[in-house]
N, C-alpha and C positions, 0 to 999 in steps of 0.2 A: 421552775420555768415560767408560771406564769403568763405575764405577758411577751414572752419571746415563742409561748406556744401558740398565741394566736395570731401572733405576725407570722408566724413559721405553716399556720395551715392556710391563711388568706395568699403566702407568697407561693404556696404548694396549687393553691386552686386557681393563682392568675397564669400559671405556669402551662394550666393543661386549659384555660379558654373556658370556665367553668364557674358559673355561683355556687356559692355554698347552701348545701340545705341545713338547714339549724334547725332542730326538735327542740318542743319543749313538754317536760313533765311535769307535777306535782309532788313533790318526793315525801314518800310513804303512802301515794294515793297504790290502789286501794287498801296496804299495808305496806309496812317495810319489806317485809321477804320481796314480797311481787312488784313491789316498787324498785329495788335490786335488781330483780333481774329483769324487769323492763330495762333499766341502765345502761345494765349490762350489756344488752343485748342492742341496743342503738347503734355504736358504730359498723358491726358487722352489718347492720340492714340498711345504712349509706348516709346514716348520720354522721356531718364533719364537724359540726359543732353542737354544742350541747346545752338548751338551757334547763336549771333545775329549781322549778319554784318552793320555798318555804312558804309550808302554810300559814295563814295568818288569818283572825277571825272576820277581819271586814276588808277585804280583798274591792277596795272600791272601783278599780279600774279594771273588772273582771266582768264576763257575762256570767250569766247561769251555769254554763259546764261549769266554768275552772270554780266557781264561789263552791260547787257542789262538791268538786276535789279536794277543795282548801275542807271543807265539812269533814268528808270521808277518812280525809290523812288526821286530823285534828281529834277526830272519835279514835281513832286508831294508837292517839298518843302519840301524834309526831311533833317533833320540835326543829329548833332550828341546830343544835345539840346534834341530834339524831339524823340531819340534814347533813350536817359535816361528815359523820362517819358514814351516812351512807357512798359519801364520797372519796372519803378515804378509803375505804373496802372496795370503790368501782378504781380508782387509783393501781391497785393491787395489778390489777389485770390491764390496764391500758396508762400510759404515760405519753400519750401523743393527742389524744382527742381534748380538746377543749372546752373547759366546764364553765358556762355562767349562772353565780346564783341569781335569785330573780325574784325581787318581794318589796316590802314593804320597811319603812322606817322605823318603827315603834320597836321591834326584836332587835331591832341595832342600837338603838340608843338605849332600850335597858341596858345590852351586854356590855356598849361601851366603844365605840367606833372602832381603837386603836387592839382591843383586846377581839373582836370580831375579825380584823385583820387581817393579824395572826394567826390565828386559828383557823380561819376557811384557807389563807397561804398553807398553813401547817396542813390542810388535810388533800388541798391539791386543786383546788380551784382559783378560776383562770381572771376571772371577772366578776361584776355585780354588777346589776339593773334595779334600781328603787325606784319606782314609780312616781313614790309623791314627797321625793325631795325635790324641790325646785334647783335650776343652777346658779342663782341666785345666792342660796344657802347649804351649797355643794361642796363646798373648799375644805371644811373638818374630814367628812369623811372623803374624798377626793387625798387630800393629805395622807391618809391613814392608809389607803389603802395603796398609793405612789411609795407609800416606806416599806411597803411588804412586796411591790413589783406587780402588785394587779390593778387591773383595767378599772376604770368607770365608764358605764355606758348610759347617758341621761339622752333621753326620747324626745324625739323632731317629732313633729306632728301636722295635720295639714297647713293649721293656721299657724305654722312658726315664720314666721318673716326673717329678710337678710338678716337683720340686725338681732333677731334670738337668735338664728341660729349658729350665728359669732360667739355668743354667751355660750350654747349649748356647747358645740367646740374647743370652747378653752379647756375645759375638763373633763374632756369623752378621748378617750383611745378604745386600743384596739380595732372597734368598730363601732360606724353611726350606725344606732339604731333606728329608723323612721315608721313610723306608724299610721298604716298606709288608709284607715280609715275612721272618723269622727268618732266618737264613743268608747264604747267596753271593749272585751274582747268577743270572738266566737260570732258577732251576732250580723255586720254588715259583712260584704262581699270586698276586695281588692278589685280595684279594675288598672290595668300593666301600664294603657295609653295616658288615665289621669296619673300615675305612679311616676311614670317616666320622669318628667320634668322636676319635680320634687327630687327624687332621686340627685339628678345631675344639681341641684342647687346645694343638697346636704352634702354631696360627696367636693362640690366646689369650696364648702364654708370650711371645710376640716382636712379635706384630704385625706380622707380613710377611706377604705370599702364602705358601702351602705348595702345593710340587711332591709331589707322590710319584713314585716309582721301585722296583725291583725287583720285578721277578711281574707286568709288563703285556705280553703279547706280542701280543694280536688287536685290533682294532677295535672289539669288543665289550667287551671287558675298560676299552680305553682310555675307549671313552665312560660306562661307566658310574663310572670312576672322573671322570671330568672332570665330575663335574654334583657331586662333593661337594669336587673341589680345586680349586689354582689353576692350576693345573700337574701334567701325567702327563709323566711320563718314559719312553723306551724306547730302550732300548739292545742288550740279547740277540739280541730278534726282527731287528736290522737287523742287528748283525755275524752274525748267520746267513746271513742271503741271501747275503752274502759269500764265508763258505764254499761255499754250496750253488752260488754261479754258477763259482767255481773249482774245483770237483767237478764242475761238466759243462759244464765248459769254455765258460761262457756271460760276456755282458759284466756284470760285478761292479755298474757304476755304474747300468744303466737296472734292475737285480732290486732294489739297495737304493733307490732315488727312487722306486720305482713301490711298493715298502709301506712308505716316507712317504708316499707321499701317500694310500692306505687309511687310514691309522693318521691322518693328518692331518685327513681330513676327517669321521671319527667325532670328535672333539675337539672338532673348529669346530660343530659342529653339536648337540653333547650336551644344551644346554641348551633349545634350540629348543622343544622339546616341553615339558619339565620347569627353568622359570628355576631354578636354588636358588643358594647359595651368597652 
């Protein structure tokens, strides 16, 4: 299904007046098993789209949690190998939720673009987000992954102008991703009123829904951005509960589902009061 699965859940949520909330993990944080059924357990707690990061040792466009998660999966022996079947195994149990993997260049170009492919196709995933490929230098893998029917999604950022973000568009589907605040990840805050306008530019350059991501961590942050996007992303705020249930010694999978489903249902509910978008 691929990419007919993420047109098919973006057309399902313009359907009910609704952004999408997109989680994101670190797969195999804090192990495989727990990493699984964190997975697992995402769309039942109001996750619609899914992203799954591949660890990778120098995560440069990450704050301190996720570099800490990239750590944890990496001690753990996880790869990008082990990435795919954790997907295939979440596969098993869901065929409608939306998988983006979410990482870095160098584990794709060892394996090989067009053999990388196949393979994340083969195991059930929807998209890919690489961070520091430029669009510039997008078109191989962009190719490779158009032959297997999945998405690329290359990052708008504050300072992208008209004119990148035409670039950025040529070879982004599914969804624009925009990156709602200057730096890493986890570390500055989203503000909805600067968001807005960006938003309406990226969604004018391509004509996709626009998620945003970086700088949402509350329920409040998330809905006021969800009444101007298509899609909030969050990610920091949940690999923290991670850490903090492994800091005291608590069970890792019921602290991160239980703020999805906080985070989930300010989302679902944003526009209720206020249609816009």
């Amino acid at each position: 299904m691929t990419k007919a699965r993420i047109d098919a859940r973006f057309a399902a949520l313009k359907a009910e007046n609704r952004a999408a909330f997109v989680t994101y993990i670190m797969a195999g944080d804090p192990d495989y098993d727990r990493g699984l059924e964190i997975l697992k357990g995402l769309p039942a707690a109001g996750a619609d789209l899914i992203e799954v990061g591949f660890p990778f040792s120098d995560p440069m466009a990450e704050g301190p949690t996720i570099q800490r998660a990239a750590l944890r999966a990496l001690e753990n022996g996880m790869t990008l190998s082990k990435t795919l079947a954790m997907i295939a195994e979440f596969r098993q149990g869901d065929q409608t939720t939306p998988i983006i993997l979410m990482g870095y260049a160098n584990p794709l170009i060892n394996r090989g673009f067009a053999a990388f492919a196949q393979d994340a196709a083969a195991a059930g995933a929807d998209g890919l987000i690489v961070v520091d490929i430029p669009p510039e230098e997008a078109d191989p893998l962009a190719d490779a992954l158009d032959a297997e029917g999945m998405s690329l999604l290359l990052l708008s950022t504050p300072t992208s102008d008209d004119a990148r973000l035409k670039v950025i568009a040529r070879r982004t589907s599914g969804f624009a991703y925009y990156v709602s605040v200057a730096g890493v990840t986890g570390v500055k805050e989203a503000d909805a009123a600067a968001v807005a306008p960006h938003v309406a530019r990226v969604r004018a350059a391509g004509g996709l829904p626009v998620c945003v991501g970086f700088g949402i961590k509350t329920p409040e942050r998330a809905e006021a951005v969800a009444r101007v996007a298509d899609g909030v992303v969050v990610g920091s705020a949940l690999v923290d509960e991670i850490a903090a249930g492994l800091a005291m010694n608590e069970t890792v999978t019921t602290r991160v589902l239980s703020k999805v489903e906080s985070l989930a249902k300010a989302v679902r509910f944003a526009r209720v009061a206020s249609p816009t978008v």
